[in-house]
C-alpha positions, 0 to 999 in steps of 0.5 A, spaced: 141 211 264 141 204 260 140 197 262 137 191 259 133 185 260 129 180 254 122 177 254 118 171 257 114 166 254 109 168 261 109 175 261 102 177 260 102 185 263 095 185 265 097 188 272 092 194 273 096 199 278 105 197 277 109 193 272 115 191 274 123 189 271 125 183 274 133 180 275 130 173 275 130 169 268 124 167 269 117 169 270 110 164 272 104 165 269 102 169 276 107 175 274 102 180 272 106 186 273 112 184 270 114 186 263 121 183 262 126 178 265 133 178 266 135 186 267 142 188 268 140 192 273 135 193 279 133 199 284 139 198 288 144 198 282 141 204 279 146 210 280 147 214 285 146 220 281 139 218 278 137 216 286 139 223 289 135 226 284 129 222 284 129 223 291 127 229 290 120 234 290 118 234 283 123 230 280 120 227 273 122 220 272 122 216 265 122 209 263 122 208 256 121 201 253 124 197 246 123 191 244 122 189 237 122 195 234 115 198 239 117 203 243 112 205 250 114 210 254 112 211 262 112 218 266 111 219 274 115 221 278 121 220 284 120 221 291 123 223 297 121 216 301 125 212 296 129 207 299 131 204 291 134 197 296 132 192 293 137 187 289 132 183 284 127 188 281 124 195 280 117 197 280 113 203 277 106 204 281 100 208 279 099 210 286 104 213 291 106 207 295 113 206 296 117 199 297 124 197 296 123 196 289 119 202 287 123 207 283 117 211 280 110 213 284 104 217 280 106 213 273 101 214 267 101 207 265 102 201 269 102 193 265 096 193 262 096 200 259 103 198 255 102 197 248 099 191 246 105 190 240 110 192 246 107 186 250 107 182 243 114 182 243 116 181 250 113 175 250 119 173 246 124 169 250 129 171 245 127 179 244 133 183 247 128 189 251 132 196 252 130 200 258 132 207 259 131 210 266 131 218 266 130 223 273 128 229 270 127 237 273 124 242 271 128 248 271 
Protein backbone atom coordinates (compact mmCIF):
# COMPACT_ATOMS: atom_id res chain seq x y z
CA UNK A 1 0.00 0.00 0.00
CA UNK A 2 1.20 3.66 -1.03
CA UNK A 3 0.62 7.01 0.31
CA UNK A 4 2.63 9.94 0.37
CA UNK A 5 3.31 13.22 2.47
CA UNK A 6 6.39 15.94 2.01
CA UNK A 7 9.04 17.37 4.26
CA UNK A 8 8.95 20.31 7.10
CA UNK A 9 11.35 22.92 7.51
CA UNK A 10 11.17 21.60 11.56
CA UNK A 11 11.54 18.00 11.35
CA UNK A 12 14.35 16.78 13.50
CA UNK A 13 13.78 12.82 13.88
CA UNK A 14 15.72 12.52 17.28
CA UNK A 15 12.96 10.63 18.93
CA UNK A 16 14.58 7.70 20.22
CA UNK A 17 11.44 5.12 20.67
CA UNK A 18 8.79 6.09 17.50
CA UNK A 19 8.51 8.19 14.22
CA UNK A 20 5.45 9.32 13.13
CA UNK A 21 3.65 10.51 9.84
CA UNK A 22 1.40 13.16 10.43
CA UNK A 23 -1.99 14.30 8.17
CA UNK A 24 -1.09 17.82 9.47
CA UNK A 25 0.65 20.26 7.20
CA UNK A 26 2.70 21.57 9.90
CA UNK A 27 5.11 20.38 12.40
CA UNK A 28 6.68 22.49 15.50
CA UNK A 29 10.17 22.13 16.53
CA UNK A 30 8.85 20.00 19.60
CA UNK A 31 7.67 16.90 16.99
CA UNK A 32 10.78 14.86 17.54
CA UNK A 33 9.09 11.76 16.29
CA UNK A 34 7.72 13.03 13.05
CA UNK A 35 9.58 12.38 9.81
CA UNK A 36 6.90 13.69 7.16
CA UNK A 37 3.67 16.04 7.08
CA UNK A 38 0.67 16.08 4.97
CA UNK A 39 0.27 12.31 4.30
CA UNK A 40 -2.79 11.10 2.41
CA UNK A 41 -3.13 8.86 4.52
CA UNK A 42 -3.56 7.66 8.50
CA UNK A 43 -3.91 4.58 10.53
CA UNK A 44 -7.85 4.78 10.02
CA UNK A 45 -7.17 4.96 6.17
CA UNK A 46 -5.14 2.27 5.86
CA UNK A 47 -7.03 -0.60 3.89
CA UNK A 48 -8.92 -3.27 5.58
CA UNK A 49 -6.63 -5.95 4.05
CA UNK A 50 -3.57 -4.34 5.45
CA UNK A 51 -5.58 -4.25 9.09
CA UNK A 52 -6.77 -7.59 9.11
CA UNK A 53 -3.36 -8.72 8.52
CA UNK A 54 -1.52 -6.79 10.77
CA UNK A 55 -3.83 -7.81 13.43
CA UNK A 56 -2.49 -10.99 13.37
CA UNK A 57 0.21 -13.16 15.37
CA UNK A 58 3.58 -12.73 13.56
CA UNK A 59 2.36 -10.66 11.09
CA UNK A 60 5.69 -8.56 9.64
CA UNK A 61 5.00 -4.95 8.85
CA UNK A 62 7.22 -2.83 6.50
CA UNK A 63 7.69 0.98 6.01
CA UNK A 64 9.70 1.99 3.39
CA UNK A 65 10.76 5.87 3.11
CA UNK A 66 12.03 7.95 -0.27
CA UNK A 67 12.51 11.35 -0.60
CA UNK A 68 15.26 12.74 -2.61
CA UNK A 69 16.41 9.78 -3.91
CA UNK A 70 17.47 8.21 -0.08
CA UNK A 71 15.54 5.12 0.81
CA UNK A 72 15.26 3.84 4.53
CA UNK A 73 13.28 1.02 5.34
CA UNK A 74 11.87 0.31 8.99
CA UNK A 75 10.54 -3.56 9.98
CA UNK A 76 8.45 -4.74 12.96
CA UNK A 77 5.54 -6.22 13.41
CA UNK A 78 1.65 -5.93 13.42
CA UNK A 79 -0.42 -6.95 16.44
CA UNK A 80 -3.47 -8.20 17.78
CA UNK A 81 -4.48 -4.97 19.76
CA UNK A 82 -4.19 -2.86 16.91
CA UNK A 83 -7.07 -0.66 17.04
CA UNK A 84 -5.59 1.59 13.48
CA UNK A 85 -8.38 4.68 14.61
CA UNK A 86 -6.66 7.24 14.52
CA UNK A 87 -7.70 10.08 11.64
CA UNK A 88 -4.51 12.32 11.83
CA UNK A 89 -1.25 10.20 12.19
CA UNK A 90 0.23 6.80 12.40
CA UNK A 91 3.47 5.81 14.54
CA UNK A 92 6.03 3.03 14.48
CA UNK A 93 7.21 2.35 18.01
CA UNK A 94 10.48 0.22 19.33
CA UNK A 95 8.15 -0.97 22.09
CA UNK A 96 5.07 -2.95 22.03
CA UNK A 97 2.78 -0.20 23.12
CA UNK A 98 -0.44 -0.05 21.22
CA UNK A 99 -2.51 3.54 20.69
CA UNK A 100 -4.99 4.38 18.06
CA UNK A 101 -2.17 5.73 16.04
CA UNK A 102 0.34 2.79 15.92
CA UNK A 103 0.44 0.73 13.31
CA UNK A 104 4.00 -1.39 13.92
CA UNK A 105 5.17 -2.31 17.59
CA UNK A 106 8.79 -4.07 17.86
CA UNK A 107 10.34 -1.67 15.06
CA UNK A 108 14.11 -1.94 14.29
CA UNK A 109 14.66 2.01 13.73
CA UNK A 110 12.70 4.67 15.22
CA UNK A 111 13.36 8.64 14.08
CA UNK A 112 16.61 8.89 15.29
CA UNK A 113 17.80 5.95 13.73
CA UNK A 114 16.92 6.79 9.88
CA UNK A 115 19.36 7.81 7.55
CA UNK A 116 20.80 11.32 8.33
CA UNK A 117 20.74 12.17 4.33
CA UNK A 118 16.75 10.80 4.48
CA UNK A 119 16.09 13.43 7.33
CA UNK A 120 18.23 15.94 5.15
CA UNK A 121 15.83 15.50 2.97
CA UNK A 122 12.67 15.56 4.49
CA UNK A 123 13.70 18.96 6.11
CA UNK A 124 12.65 20.23 2.75
CA UNK A 125 9.01 21.53 2.78
CA UNK A 126 8.93 21.17 -0.94
CA UNK A 127 10.26 17.13 -1.18
CA UNK A 128 7.58 15.06 -2.26
CA UNK A 129 8.06 11.59 0.60
CA UNK A 130 6.74 8.11 -0.98
CA UNK A 131 6.02 5.85 1.96
CA UNK A 132 5.05 2.05 1.22
CA UNK A 133 3.07 0.35 3.95
CA UNK A 134 3.71 -3.57 3.57
CA UNK A 135 1.77 -6.41 6.22
CA UNK A 136 3.77 -9.60 5.47
CA UNK A 137 3.43 -13.56 6.72
CA UNK A 138 5.84 -16.01 6.63
CA UNK A 139 4.72 -18.96 4.88
Amino acid sequence: MEFEARGHRNVRATHRSTLEVTKDPYLTPRGECIIAVASTKAASELPMEFKELARLNGCRVQLTIEAGGVVDTVAGYGSPALSFTDDRSMVFRRSSYVCPKTVMVRADKAAIDLDRRLIDALRNPSQPVKLRLEALMDG
